[in-house]
Structure formats: C-alpha cells, structure tokens
C-alpha distance (Angstrom), angle and dihedral (degrees) to the residues before:
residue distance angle dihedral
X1 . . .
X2 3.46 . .
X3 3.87 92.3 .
X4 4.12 86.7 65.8
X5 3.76 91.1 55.4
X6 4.43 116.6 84.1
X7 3.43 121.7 -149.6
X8 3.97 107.1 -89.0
X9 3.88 95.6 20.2
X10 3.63 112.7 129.6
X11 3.87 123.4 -147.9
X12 3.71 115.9 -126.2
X13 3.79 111.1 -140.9
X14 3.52 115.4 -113.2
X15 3.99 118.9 -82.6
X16 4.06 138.5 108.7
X17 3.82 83.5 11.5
X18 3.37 101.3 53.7
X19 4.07 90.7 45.4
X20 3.73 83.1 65.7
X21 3.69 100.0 52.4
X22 3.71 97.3 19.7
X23 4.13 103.7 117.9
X24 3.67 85.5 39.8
X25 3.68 94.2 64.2
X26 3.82 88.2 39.1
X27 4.03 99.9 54.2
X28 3.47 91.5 36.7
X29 4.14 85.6 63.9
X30 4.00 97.4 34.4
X31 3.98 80.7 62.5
X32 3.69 96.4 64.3
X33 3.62 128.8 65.0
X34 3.41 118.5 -117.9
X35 3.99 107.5 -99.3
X36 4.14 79.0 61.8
X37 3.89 95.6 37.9
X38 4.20 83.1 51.7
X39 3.98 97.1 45.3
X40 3.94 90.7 48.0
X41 3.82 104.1 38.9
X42 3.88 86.1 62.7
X43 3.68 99.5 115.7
X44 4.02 114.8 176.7
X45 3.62 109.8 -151.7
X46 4.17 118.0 -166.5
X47 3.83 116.5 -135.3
X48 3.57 125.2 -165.0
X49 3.96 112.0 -107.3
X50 3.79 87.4 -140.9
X51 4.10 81.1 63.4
X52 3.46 98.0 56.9
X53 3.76 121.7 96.0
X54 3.75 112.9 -159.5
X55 4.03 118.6 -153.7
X56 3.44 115.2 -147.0
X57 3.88 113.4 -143.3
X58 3.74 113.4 -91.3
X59 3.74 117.7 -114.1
X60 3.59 117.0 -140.0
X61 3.93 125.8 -143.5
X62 3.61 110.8 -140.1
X63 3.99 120.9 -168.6
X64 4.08 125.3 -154.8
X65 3.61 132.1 -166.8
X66 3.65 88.0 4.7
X67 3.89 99.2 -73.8
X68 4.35 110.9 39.5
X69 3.43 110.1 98.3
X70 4.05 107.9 -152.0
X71 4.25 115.2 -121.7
X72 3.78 120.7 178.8
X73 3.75 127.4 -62.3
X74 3.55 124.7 -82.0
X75 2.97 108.3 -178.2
X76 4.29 147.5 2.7
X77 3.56 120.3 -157.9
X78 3.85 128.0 168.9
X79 3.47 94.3 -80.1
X80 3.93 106.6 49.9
X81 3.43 138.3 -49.6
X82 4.12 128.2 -76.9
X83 4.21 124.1 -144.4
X84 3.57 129.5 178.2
X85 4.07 112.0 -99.5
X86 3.78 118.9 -164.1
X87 4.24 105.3 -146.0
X88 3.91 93.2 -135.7
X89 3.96 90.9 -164.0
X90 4.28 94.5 55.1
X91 3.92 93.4 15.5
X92 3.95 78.7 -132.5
X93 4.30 108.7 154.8
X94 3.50 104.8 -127.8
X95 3.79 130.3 169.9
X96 4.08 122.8 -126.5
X97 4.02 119.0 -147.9
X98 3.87 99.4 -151.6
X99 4.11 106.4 -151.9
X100 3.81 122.9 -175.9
X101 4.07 119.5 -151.8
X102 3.86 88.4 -142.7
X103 3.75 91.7 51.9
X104 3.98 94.8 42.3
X105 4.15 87.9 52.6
X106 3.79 84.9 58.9
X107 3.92 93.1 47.2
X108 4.46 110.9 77.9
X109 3.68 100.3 -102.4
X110 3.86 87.5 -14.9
X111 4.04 88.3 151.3
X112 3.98 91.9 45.3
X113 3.46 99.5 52.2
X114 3.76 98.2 41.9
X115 3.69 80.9 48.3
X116 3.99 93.8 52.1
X117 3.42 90.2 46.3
X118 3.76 101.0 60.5
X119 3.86 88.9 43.1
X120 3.42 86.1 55.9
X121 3.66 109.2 48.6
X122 3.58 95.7 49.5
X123 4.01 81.0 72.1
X124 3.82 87.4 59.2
X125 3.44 127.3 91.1
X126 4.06 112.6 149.0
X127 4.02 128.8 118.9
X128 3.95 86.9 -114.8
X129 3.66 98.7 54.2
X130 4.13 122.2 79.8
X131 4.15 109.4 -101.0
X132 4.26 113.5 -133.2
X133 3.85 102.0 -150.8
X134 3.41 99.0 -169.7
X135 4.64 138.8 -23.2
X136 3.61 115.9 -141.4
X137 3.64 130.3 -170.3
X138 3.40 128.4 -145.0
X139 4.03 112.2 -161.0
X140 3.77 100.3 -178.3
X141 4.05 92.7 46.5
X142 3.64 91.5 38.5
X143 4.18 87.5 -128.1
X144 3.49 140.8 143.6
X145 3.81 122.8 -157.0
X146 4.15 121.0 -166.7
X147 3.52 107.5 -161.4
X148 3.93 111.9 -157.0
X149 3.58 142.3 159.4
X150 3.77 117.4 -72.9
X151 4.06 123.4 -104.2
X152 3.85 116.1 -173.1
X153 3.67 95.5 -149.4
X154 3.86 148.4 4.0
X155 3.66 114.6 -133.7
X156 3.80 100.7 -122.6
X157 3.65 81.6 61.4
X158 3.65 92.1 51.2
X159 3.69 87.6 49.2
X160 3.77 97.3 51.4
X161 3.71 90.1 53.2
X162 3.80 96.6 69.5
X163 3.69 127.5 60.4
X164 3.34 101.8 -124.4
X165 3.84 92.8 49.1
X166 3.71 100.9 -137.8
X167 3.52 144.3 71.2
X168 3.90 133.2 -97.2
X169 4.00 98.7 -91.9
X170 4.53 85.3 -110.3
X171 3.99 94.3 50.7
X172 3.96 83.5 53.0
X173 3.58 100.3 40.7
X174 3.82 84.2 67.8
X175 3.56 104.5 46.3
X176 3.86 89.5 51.3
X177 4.24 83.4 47.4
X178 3.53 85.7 61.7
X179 3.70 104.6 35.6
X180 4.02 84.9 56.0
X181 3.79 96.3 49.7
X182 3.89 91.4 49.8
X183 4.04 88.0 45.2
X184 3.97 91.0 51.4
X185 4.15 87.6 53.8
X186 3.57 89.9 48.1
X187 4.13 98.8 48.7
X188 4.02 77.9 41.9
X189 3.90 84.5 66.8
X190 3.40 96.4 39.0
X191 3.98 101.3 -109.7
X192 4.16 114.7 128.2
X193 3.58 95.2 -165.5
X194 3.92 96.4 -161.2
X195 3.43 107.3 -165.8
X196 4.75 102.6 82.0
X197 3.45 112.7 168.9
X198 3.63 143.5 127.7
X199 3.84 91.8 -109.3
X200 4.00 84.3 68.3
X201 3.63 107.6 41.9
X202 4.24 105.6 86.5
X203 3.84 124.2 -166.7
X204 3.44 130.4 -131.4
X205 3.79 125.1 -137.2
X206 4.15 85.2 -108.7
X207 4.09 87.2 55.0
X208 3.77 89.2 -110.6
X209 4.12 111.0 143.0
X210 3.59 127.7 -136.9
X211 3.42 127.8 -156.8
X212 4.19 110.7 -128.9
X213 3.57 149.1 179.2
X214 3.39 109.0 54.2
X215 3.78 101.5 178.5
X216 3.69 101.2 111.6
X217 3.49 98.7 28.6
X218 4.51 112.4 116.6
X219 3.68 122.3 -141.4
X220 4.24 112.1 -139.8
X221 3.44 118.8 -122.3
X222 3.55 112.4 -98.9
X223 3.68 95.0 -121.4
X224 3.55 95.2 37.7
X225 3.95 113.9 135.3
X226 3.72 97.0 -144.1
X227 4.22 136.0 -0.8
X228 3.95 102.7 -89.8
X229 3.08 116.0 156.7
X230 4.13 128.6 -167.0
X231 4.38 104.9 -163.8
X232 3.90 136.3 37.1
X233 3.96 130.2 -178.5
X234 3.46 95.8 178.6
X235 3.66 124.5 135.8
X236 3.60 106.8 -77.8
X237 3.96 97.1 -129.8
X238 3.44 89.9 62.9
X239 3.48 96.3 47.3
X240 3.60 123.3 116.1
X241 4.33 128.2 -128.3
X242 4.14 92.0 -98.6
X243 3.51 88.6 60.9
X244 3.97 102.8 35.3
X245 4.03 84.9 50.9
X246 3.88 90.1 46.8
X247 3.80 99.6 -125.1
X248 3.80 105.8 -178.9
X249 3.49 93.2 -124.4
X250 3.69 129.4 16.9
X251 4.64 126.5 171.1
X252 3.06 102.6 -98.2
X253 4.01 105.8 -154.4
X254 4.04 80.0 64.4
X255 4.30 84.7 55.5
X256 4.26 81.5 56.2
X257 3.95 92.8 47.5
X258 3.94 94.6 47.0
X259 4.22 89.5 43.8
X260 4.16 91.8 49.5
X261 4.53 84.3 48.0
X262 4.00 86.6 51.9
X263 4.21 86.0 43.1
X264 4.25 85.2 46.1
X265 3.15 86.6 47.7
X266 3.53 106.1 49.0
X267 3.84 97.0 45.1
X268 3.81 95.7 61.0
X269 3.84 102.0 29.8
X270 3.93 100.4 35.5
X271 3.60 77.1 -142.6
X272 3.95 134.8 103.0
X273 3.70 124.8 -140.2
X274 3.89 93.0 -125.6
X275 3.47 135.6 30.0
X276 3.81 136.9 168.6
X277 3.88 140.6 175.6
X278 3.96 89.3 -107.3
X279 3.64 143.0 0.5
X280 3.87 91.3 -88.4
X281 4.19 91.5 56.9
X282 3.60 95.7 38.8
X283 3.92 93.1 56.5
X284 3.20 82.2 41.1
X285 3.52 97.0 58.6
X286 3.98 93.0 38.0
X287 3.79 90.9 54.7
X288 3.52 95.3 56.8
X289 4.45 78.8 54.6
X290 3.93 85.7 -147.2
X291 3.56 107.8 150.2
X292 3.89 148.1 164.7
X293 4.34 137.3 -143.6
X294 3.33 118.2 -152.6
X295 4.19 106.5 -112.5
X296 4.22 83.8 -118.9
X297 3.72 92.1 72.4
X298 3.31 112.0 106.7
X299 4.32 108.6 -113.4
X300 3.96 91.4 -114.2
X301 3.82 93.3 46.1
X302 4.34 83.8 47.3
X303 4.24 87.1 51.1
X304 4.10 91.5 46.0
X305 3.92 86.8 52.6
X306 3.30 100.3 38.0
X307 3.67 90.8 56.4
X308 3.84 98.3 42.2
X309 3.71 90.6 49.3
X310 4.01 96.6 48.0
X311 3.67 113.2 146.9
X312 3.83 95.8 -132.8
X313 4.25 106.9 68.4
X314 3.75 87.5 -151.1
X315 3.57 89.5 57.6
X316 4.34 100.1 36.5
X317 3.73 108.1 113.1
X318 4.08 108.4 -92.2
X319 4.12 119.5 -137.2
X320 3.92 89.6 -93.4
X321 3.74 98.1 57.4
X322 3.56 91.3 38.7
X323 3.63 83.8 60.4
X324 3.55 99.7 44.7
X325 3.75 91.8 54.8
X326 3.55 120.9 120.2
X327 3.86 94.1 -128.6
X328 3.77 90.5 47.3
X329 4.20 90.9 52.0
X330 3.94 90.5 42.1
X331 3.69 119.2 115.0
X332 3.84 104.9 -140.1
X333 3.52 123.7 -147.9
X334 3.96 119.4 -118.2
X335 3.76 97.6 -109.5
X336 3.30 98.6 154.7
X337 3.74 146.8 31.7
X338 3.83 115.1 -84.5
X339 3.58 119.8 -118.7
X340 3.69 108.8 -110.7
X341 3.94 129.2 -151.8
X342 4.04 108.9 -78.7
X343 4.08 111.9 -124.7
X344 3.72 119.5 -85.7
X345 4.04 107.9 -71.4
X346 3.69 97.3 -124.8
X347 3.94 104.6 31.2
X348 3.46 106.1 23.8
X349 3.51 100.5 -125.8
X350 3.77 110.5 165.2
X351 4.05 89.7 -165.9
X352 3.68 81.4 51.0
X353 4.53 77.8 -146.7
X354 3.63 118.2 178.9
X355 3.48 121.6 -53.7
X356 3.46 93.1 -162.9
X357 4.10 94.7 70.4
X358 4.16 92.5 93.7
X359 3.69 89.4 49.2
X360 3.64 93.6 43.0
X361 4.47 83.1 54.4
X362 3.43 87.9 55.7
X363 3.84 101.5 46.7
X364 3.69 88.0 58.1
X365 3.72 108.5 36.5
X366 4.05 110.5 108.1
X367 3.55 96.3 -130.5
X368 4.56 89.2 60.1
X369 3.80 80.4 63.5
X370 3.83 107.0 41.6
X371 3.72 100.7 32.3
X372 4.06 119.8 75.0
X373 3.38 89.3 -179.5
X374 3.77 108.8 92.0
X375 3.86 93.9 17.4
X376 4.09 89.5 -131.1
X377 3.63 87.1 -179.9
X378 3.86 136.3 39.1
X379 3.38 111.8 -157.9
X380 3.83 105.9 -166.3
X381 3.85 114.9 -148.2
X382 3.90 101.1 -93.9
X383 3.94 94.1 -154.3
X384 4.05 86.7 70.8
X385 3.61 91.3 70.7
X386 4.07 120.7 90.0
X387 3.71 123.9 -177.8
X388 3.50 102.1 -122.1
X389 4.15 143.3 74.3
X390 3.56 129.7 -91.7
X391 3.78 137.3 -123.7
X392 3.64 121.5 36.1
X393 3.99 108.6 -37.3
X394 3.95 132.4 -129.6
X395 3.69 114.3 -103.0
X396 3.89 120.5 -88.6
X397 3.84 111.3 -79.6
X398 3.57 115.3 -123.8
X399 3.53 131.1 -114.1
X400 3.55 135.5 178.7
X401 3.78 120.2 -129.6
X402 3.66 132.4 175.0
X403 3.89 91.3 -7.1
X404 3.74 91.9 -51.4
X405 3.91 136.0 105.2
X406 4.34 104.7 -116.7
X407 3.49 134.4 173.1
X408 3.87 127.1 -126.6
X409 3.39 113.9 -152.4
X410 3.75 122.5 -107.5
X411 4.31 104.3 -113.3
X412 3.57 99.7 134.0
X413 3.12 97.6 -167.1
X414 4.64 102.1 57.8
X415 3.50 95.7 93.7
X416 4.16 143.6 49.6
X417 3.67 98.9 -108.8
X418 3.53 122.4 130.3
X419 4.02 155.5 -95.2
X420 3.49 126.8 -150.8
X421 3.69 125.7 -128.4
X422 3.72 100.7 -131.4
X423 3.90 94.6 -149.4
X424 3.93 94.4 146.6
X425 3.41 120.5 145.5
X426 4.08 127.8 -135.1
X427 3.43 86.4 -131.6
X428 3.69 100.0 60.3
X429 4.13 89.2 63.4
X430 4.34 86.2 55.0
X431 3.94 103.9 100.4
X432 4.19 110.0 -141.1
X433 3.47 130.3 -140.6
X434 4.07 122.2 -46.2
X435 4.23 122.4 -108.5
X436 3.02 136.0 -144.2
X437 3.93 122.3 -94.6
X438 3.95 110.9 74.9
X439 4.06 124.6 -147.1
X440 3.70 135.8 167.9
C-alpha cells in the first residue's frame, strides 16, 4: 500500500526476490475469493510528475468542397451551426453555415426559407449586404454548406458585452448609416427583408455592417403596383402595429423602417419601446403604438424615432426622409469610448484571430500525409459535392429583360451573393423596461 512506500524509495521490479517467495504470494491469493483477492491486490504505485508525458488531443484538418479548410465554430443559430473555413486557393477567411435536411424538416418552413434566402441573395450585390461565396451539397451526408464572407461580430453581441448595453450615441449613428444605405439597395430591388434587428446586422473587422438573415424576407412582384405584403416571421418585438393587429395586408418597406427605429432605439437606450409578459401582451401593447423615450435622448434623436415609429404606416418616416433628417446628416462628436468587439465566446480571444491556424499546421505537416495512423486529416471525397440546394426548390423568380417577363433558373449557388450567419440571440427579441417620455 501506498502507506509502506517513503518518499524517494524506488520499487525494484519483481525478480530473484520474488523467485524466493513466489508460491507464497500465489497460495496466499488462490485462498481468497475474488471480492477479497480484488480489494487486496490494489497496489497504488507513486510516479514522478516530471515522468509523466501528457498528450494533447490531436486536432484534425478537415477539407470541403475540395479547397475550405474547417476552423472552430462560431456560432449556432436555429438553423445550423457556422465555423470558420480558410479558402486555401485565395487564402480569403470565409465563414460556412452547416444545414442538415433532417434538422430543416423539423424547423416550420425550415427548407423554404433557406431556400428563399439563397434565391434571394444572389440578387444582392451592395457593400452593406452579407456576400455567399459559394453552396455546396453534400448527397451522402445529406448537408448543405453556404459559404459567405466573414463578419467578426453581430451587434447584439457587441451590445451584450458592455454593461450599459448600448452604444455611445456616434458609434450608433454609424451602424444605423449603414444599415439604412444597405436597406435602400434592397427596397431598390424589391426585397423587404422583414426581420431588422441588432441580432442580424454583423460587423466586419473594418467596422463596415452587413445586413443578414434573409430567410423571412419577400421579394415584390416585378409588376407589382405598390409593396404589400401578406406574411411576416419576424421577431415579434420588432414588429410593427399592422402586423401586431393582423391587418391582412400591410407595405412592407414601412415594416423595414419601423424594425431599423426599434434597432435605433435599442442601441442607444438599451431599452425597447414595448414590452409585455408574452407575445399576446406585447402585441398587444405595440398595437395600441403607445410608446415612451427616455428624457436622455437627445430632442433630434426623439423626432427621428418618433417619426419612424408612427402608428399610421402611411404616415411612418420612409428611407428618404429618414435620410434627409437633420439627426441622420449630423456629424456627432466622439464623446465617448466606442464599444469594441467582445473576445471570442469559447476561447477568449480578444483579436478574435483565426481559428483555423492549428488546423491549417496540421494540413501541412508531412507526417498528416504519410502517417495513417492518427488520420490527421479527412479528406472527404470531393466528387460527392453538387452545387446546388436540396429539397424541393422555390419557383424561378422573375425578371424582366428586354421589355419581356423571363425566368432565371433556380441554381443557388451561380453567383456571389450571400448567406447570413444566423447568430441572433433569444434575448435580443425580449423588450426591457419602459421610459419616460410618451408619444403616439
């Protein structure tokens, strides 16, 4: 036992010693029955620490569509998880949405709008709006993987890293710049996306926003004489009074204006203008279109919101007045200190650098391509990938060309449009406490 043993004494292995007293040891064991034989032939023996070795865990490097190189996760939404992919041929980082057909079947028109949201970012070519690289298919794994441009944060994220949980009224001033160009490009095209919040806006590392998260959003017909629209799944705090009172029909650029006032509002209040217990309160509360401003908002900020979250839609604010607002062309001063992106969720990385760096050691030491032993790499067999989405598709979308009504067929996958990253938070759809300043 371990008592017997003092520090520094070393245990000879067994040899001339044991011959001697061998069958001793033996009998004295093959006269027990084995619960007693098990209890007393525990033996603790004590091992240096300097002696031990300890083997790290071996990452493997893991290769898609023939050229991504897999990083770590950054993110998992409702929808499917999203890593970090290194492009190998353009050393471009990207980000890969991972989506499952046996997942999306679960999901309420999970395949549709994943579906409608390809179709429709291939439209969308703007600065403001997320970029899809590339969709693979994976037949034999039953996968899809959207391959977009990388974002280093989303700004609810941002906004749940700081106390105060907002931003200094300059730092949001131009996020909401941004979020209104990329909006006015998207009505341009005829897509209401529906679904505004700070939960969908991402940030690249060079502070530019993109808009993302198209899943909900409704392209207009092309001929269509105005911007009606019939359905919303957005998130219901962000939802305006047409929609909480279930009109039938509702404009739905007017849905995008009152969504981006609750986002304005949100990032310099850390408030929302409505709240409730439950869904059935809060659109309760939103339909009524009662709502309050805190007294520290600034009296041009209070007119901007006041007219982007009217309760009549004919009478909300549209993009162009927004942008001819005197708060909206104001140059604020730098008062206070900008709100910078949190550290990496699981590693705590405050560069937030790539992830896919250990992977990419791997990939190209010798021994991951000479030794079959650990399997250091899985090289998946490229010819099961297909450019193209699963499941039953959504109809063509129109387009009109040369004076006449076409249709473009439905490969998602033909053009650099772009995927969304679906890293919103449940908690960015829970209104906060009222303020104090009421309006109608």
């Amino acid at each position: 036992m371990e008592g017997n043993v003092a520090p520094g004494d070393e245990l000879s292995p067994p040899g001339d010693e044991f011959s001697a007293h061998g069958m001793d040891f033996i009998n004295h064991f093959s006269l027990m029955n084995d619960d007693e034989t098990l209890e007393q032939a525990m033996f603790i023996h004590r091992v240096d620490s300097n002696e031990i070795v300890y083997q790290p865990r071996r990452r493997r490097a893991k290769l898609i569509g023939e050229k991504y190189l897999m990083g770590d996760m950054l993110g998992e939404g409702s929808y499917g998880k999203v890593k970090e992919v290194l492009d190998t041929e353009t050393l471009f980082r990207r980000a890969v949405k991972i989506l499952k057909k046996k997942k999306l079947r679960k999901i309420p028109n999970g395949e549709q709008n994943v579906q409608r949201e390809i179709q429709l970012l291939k439209r969308l070519h703007h600065k403001n709006v997320i970029q899809l690289i590339e969709v693979l298919y994976n037949e034999e794994k039953q996968k899809m993987y959207m391959v977009m441009e990388y974002c280093v944060s989303e700004l609810q994220e941002m906004l749940e890293s700081v106390p105060e949980k907002r931003f200094p009224v300059w730092q949001a001033h131009g996020y909401f710049c941004q979020l209104i160009d990329g909006l006015e490009y998207m009505h341009s095209k005829g897509i209401v996306h529906k679904d505004i919040k700070p939960g969908n806006l991402l940030i690249t590392q060079d502070e530019v926003l993109k808009i993302t998260d198209l899943g909900v959003a409704e392209a207009l017909d092309v001929f269509a004489k105005d911007d009606m629209c019939k359905t919303s799944q957005g998130s219901p705090a962000f939802q305006p009074p047409e929609i909480a009172n279930g009109l039938e029909t509702f404009p739905g650029f007017k849905v995008d204006v009152w969504s981006s006032g609750v986002t304005l509002y949100n990032m310099t209040t850390s408030l929302y203008p409505f709240e409730g217990d439950n869904i059935y309160k809060l659109f309760e509360n939103i339909g009524k279109g009662v709502f309050t401003i805190p007294d520290s908002v600034e009296p041009l900020m209070a007119d901007l919101l006041q007219g982007m979250l009217t309760y009549d839609a004919a009478q909300r604010f549209s993009l162009q007045q927004i942008r001819q607002h005197d708060w909206f062309r104001k140059k604020h001063p730098r008062t206070l200190e900008r709100v910078h992106f949190p550290p990496h969720p699981d590693g705590g990385d405050p560069l937030r650098s790539m992830t896919v760096i250990p992977y990419l050691e791997v990939f190209h030491s010798p021994e991951s391509h000479t030794s079959s032993e650990h399997e250091d790499v899985e090289f998946e067999d490229f010819g099961a990938y297909t450019r193209g989405a699963f499941g039953e598709g959504m109809p063509p979308m129109p387009m009109v060309k040369d004076g006449k009504l076409v249709e473009v067929e439905s490969d998602p996958t033909t053009s650099e449009a772009a995927a969304p990253m679906d890293q919103a938070s449940v908690s960015s759809d829970k209104p906060q406490k009222k303020s104090k300043r009421k309006h109608a």
